[in-house]
C-alpha positions as CSV (number, residue, x, y, z in Angstrom):
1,X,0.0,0.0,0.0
2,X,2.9,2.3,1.0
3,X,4.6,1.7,-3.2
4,X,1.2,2.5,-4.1
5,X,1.1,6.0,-2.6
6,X,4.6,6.8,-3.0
7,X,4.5,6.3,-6.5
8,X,1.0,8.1,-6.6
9,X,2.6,10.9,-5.0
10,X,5.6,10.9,-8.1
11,X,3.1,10.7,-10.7
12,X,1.1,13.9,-9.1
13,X,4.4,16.0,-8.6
14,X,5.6,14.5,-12.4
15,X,2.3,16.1,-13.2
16,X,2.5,19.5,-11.8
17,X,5.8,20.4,-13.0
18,X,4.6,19.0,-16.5
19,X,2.1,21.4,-16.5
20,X,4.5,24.3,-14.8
21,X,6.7,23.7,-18.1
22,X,3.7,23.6,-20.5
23,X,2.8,26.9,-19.5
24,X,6.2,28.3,-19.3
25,X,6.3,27.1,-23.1
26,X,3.0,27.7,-24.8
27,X,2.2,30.5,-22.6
28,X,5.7,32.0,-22.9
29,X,5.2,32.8,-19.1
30,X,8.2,34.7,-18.2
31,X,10.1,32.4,-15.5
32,X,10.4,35.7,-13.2
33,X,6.1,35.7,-12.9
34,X,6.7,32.0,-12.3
35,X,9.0,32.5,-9.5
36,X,7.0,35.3,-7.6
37,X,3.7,33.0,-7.9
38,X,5.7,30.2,-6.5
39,X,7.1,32.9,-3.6
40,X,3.7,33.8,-3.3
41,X,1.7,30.4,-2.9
42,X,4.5,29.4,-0.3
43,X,3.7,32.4,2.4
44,X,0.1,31.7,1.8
45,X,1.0,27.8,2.5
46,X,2.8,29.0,5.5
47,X,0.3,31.2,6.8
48,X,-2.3,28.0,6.7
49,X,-0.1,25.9,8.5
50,X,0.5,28.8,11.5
51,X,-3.1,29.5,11.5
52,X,-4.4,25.5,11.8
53,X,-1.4,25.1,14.0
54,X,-2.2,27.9,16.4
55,X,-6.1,26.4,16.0
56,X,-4.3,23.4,17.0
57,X,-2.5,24.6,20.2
58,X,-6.2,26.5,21.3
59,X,-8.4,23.5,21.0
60,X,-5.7,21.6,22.9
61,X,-5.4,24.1,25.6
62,X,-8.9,24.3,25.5
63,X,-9.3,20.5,25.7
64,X,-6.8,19.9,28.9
65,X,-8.5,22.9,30.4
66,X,-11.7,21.2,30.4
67,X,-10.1,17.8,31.8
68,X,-8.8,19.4,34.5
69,X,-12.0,21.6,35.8
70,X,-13.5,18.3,35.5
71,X,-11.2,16.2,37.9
72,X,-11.3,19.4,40.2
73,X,-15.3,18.8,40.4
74,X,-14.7,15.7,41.5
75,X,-12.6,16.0,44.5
């Protein structure tokens, strides 16, 4: 199962750049506005993960705050 999404994973990245150097080609997209989207989609990657991260950090503080007012009520 692992070979099978491993080589699933290759064949969508083979697939991307495919289509990065299609359009770089037949849409003479200048390399520079390819690297600056690229720039771009990484910060707003980044940004996601902090945000679910810091989502992830208040739900767990949230959650052990809650388990401990409970075994407080039950002293």
């Amino acid at each position: 199962m692992a070979r099978k999404r491993r080589r699933s994973f290759v064949t969508s990245v083979l697939a991307c750049l495919a289509f990065i150097a299609a359009a770089v080609w037949s849409w003479d997209l200048p390399v520079e506005d390819l690297l600056s989207y690229l720039v771009l989609m990484l910060i707003f990657l980044a940004v996601i993960v902090a945000v679910a991260l810091g989502f992830g950090a208040l739900l767990n503080w949230l959650r052990n705050r809650n388990s401990k007012n409970r075994h407080h009520d039950d002293r």
